[in-house]
C-alpha positions in Angstrom: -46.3 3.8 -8.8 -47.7 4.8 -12.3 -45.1 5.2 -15.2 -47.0 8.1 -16.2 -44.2 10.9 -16.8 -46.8 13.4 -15.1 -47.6 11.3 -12.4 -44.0 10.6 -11.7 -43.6 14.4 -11.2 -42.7 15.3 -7.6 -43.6 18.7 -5.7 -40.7 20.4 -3.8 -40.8 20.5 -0.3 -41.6 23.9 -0.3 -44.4 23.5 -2.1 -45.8 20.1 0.3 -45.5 22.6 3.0 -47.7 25.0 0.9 -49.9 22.2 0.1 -50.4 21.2 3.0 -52.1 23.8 4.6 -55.3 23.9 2.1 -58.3 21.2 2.4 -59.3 17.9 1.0 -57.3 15.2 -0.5 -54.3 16.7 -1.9 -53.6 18.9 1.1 -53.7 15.6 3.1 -51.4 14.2 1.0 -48.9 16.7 1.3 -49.2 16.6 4.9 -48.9 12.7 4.9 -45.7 13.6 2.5 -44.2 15.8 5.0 -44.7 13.7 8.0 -42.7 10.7 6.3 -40.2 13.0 5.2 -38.6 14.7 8.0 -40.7 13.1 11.5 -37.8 11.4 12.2 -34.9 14.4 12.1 -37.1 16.1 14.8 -37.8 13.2 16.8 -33.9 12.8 17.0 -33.2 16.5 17.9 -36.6 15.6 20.8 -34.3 12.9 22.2 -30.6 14.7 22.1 -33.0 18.0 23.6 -33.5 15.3 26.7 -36.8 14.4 26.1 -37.6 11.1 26.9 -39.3 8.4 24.2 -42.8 8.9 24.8 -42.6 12.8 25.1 -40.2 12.9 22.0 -42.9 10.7 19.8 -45.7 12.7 22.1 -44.1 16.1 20.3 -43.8 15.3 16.9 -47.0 13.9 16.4 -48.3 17.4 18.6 -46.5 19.5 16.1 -47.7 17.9 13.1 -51.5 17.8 14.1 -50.8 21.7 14.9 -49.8 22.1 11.7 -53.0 20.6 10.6 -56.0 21.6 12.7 -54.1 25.5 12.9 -52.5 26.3 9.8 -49.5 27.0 11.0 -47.7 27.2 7.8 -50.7 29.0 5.8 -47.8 31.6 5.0 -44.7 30.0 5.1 -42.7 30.1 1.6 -39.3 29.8 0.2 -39.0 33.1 1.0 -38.1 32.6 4.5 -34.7 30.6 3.8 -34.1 27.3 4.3 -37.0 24.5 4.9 -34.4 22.1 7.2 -34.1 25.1 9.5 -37.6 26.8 9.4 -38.9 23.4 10.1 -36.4 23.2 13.1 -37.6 26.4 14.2 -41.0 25.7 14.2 -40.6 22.6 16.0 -38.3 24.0 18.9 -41.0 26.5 19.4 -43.8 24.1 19.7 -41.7 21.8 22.2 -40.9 24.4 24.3 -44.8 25.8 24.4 -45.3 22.4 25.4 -42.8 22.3 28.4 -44.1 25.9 29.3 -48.1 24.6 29.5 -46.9 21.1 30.7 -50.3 20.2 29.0 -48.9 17.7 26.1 -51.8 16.0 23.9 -52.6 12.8 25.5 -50.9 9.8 24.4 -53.0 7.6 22.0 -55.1 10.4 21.7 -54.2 10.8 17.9 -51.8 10.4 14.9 -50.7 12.6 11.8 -47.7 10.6 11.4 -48.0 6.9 11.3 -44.5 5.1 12.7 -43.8 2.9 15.6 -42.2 4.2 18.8 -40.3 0.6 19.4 -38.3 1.6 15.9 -37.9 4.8 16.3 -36.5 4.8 19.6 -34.2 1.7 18.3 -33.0 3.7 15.4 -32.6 6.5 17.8 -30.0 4.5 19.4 -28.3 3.4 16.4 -27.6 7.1 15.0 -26.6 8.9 18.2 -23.2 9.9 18.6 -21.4 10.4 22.1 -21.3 14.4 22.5 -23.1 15.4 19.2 -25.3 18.6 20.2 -29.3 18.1 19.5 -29.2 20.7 16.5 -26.2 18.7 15.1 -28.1 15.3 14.9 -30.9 16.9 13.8 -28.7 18.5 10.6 -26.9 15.2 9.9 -30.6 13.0 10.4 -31.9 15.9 7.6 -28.5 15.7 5.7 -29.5 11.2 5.5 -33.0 12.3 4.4 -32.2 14.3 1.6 -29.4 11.5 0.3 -32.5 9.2 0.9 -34.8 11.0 -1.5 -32.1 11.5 -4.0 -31.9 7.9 -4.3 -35.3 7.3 -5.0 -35.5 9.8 -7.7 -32.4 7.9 -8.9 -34.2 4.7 -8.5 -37.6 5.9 -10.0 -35.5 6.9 -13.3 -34.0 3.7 -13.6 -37.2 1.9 -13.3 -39.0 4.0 -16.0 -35.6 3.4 -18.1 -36.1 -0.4 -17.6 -32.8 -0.6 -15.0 -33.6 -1.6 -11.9 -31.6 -4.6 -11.4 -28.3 -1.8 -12.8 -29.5 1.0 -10.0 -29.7 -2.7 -7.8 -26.1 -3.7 -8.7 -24.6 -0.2 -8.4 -26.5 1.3 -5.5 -23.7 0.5 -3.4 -21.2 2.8 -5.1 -23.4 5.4 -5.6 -22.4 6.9 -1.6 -18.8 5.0 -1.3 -20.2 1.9 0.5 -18.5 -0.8 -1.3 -15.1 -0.8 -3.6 -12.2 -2.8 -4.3 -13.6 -6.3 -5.8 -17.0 -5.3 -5.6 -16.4 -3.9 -9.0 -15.3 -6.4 -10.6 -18.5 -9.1 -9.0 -21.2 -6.1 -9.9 -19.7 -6.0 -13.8 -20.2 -10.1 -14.1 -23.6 -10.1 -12.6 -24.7 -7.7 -15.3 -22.3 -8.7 -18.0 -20.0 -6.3 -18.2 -16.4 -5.6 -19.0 -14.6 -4.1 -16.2 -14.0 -0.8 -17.9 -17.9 -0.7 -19.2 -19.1 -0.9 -15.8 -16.6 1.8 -14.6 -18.2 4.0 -16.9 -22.1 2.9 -16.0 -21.0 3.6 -12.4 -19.7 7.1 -13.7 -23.2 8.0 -15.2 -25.2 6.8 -12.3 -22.9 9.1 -9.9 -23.3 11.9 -12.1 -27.8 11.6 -11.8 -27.2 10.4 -8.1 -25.5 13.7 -7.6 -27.6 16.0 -9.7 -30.4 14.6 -7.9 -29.2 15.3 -5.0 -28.4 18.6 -5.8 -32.2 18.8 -7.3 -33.2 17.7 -3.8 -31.5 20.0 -2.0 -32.4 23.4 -4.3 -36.1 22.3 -3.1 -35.7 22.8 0.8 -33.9 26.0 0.2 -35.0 29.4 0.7 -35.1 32.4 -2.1 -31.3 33.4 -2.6 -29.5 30.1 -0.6 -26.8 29.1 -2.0 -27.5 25.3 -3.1 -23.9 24.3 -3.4 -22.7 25.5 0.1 -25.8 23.7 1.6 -24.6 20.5 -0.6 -21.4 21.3 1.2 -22.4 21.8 4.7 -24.7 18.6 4.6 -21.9 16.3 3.5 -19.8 18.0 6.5 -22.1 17.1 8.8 -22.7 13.7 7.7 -18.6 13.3 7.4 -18.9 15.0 11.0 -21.0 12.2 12.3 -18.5 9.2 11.1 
């Protein structure tokens, strides 16, 4: 990725959805955005719904190459609330046109959204939790994706800063993984007192959670309230052990 401060810059998720819906290469790159962003929240709900593997992977890839090849989204704006659950929407409408026609697209027959079915069934299995409703694990697999791309904008800043190897090192305590003497190994590996790693730990928290907050203000609609999504989300994932 280019160091470039404006080629660093990344479009809200609003606005891939937006993008997405125009011709040529940048609409293509939106879509390829929004595919790797959120395929695998609505494969999850597919599977918790009852769908099996196949038809689960057979309907996101359907939905997305709607999306494409119909525009579906030519309209859509923050101004109809929240992306995580317009997207849901959409996608629950689509599945269930598909159950009504029992005419699915033909497996193999084409891809929007590259990712392998083994994987995604196995990481299927991995998430689920005994008795958690479809719309549920669909929240808490959104809730993991927006924590994922707050880390990366975390990471990206560190890398343009020179930091890697401290986002590396402090990672970990960035969503409560690790504690207790972990501090005290991560502040020799980069050679720092105890109480100067404390405080580099601090300052990474603080950007991990405005990003995060940055992350979520992007998927919301025109009036949501970006803390009480913040809230909901970490709920959900708390929810979901």
């Amino acid at each position: 990725m280019s160091e470039n401060p404006a080629a660093t810059f990344q479009p809200t998720r609003w606005s891939l959805v937006q993008r997405s819906q125009g011709e040529g290469e940048a609409a293509k790159r939106a879509m390829e955005d929004l595919c790797r962003a959120y395929w695998f929240p609505l494969y999850a709900w597919s599977r918790r719904y009852g769908a099996s593997a196949q038809d689960a992977e057979d309907y996101v890839q359907g939905f997305f190459m709607e999306l494409v090849e119909k525009r579906l989204f030519e309209r859509a704006d923050a101004g109809m609330g929240k992306l995580r659950t317009f997207l849901l929407a959409a996608f629950q409408r689509h599945v269930h046109d598909e159950l009504r026609r029992q005419s699915r697209q033909k497996r193999g027959g084409g891809q929007v959204v590259a990712f392998d079915p083994g994987e995604a069934e196995a990481w299927y299995e991995v998430e689920q939790v005994a008795g958690e409703s479809a719309e549920h694990l669909y929240d808490r697999q959104w809730a993991l994706t927006v924590l994922d791309h707050a880390l990366e904008r975390v990471e990206r800043r560190a890398k343009e800063q020179g930091k890697e190897r401290e986002y590396e090192v402090m990672r970990p305590f960035l969503t409560g993984e690790t504690g207790g003497g972990k501090a005290e190994e991560g502040a020799r590996v980069l050679g720092l007192t105890g109480g100067a790693f404390k405080v580099a730990v601090h300052r990474m928290r603080a950007r991990f959670r405005e990003a995060l907050r940055e992350e979520v203000r992007e998927t919301q609609g025109e009036g949501d309230d970006v803390e009480e999504e913040m809230g909901y989300l970490m709920r959900v994932l708390q929810a979901g052990g």
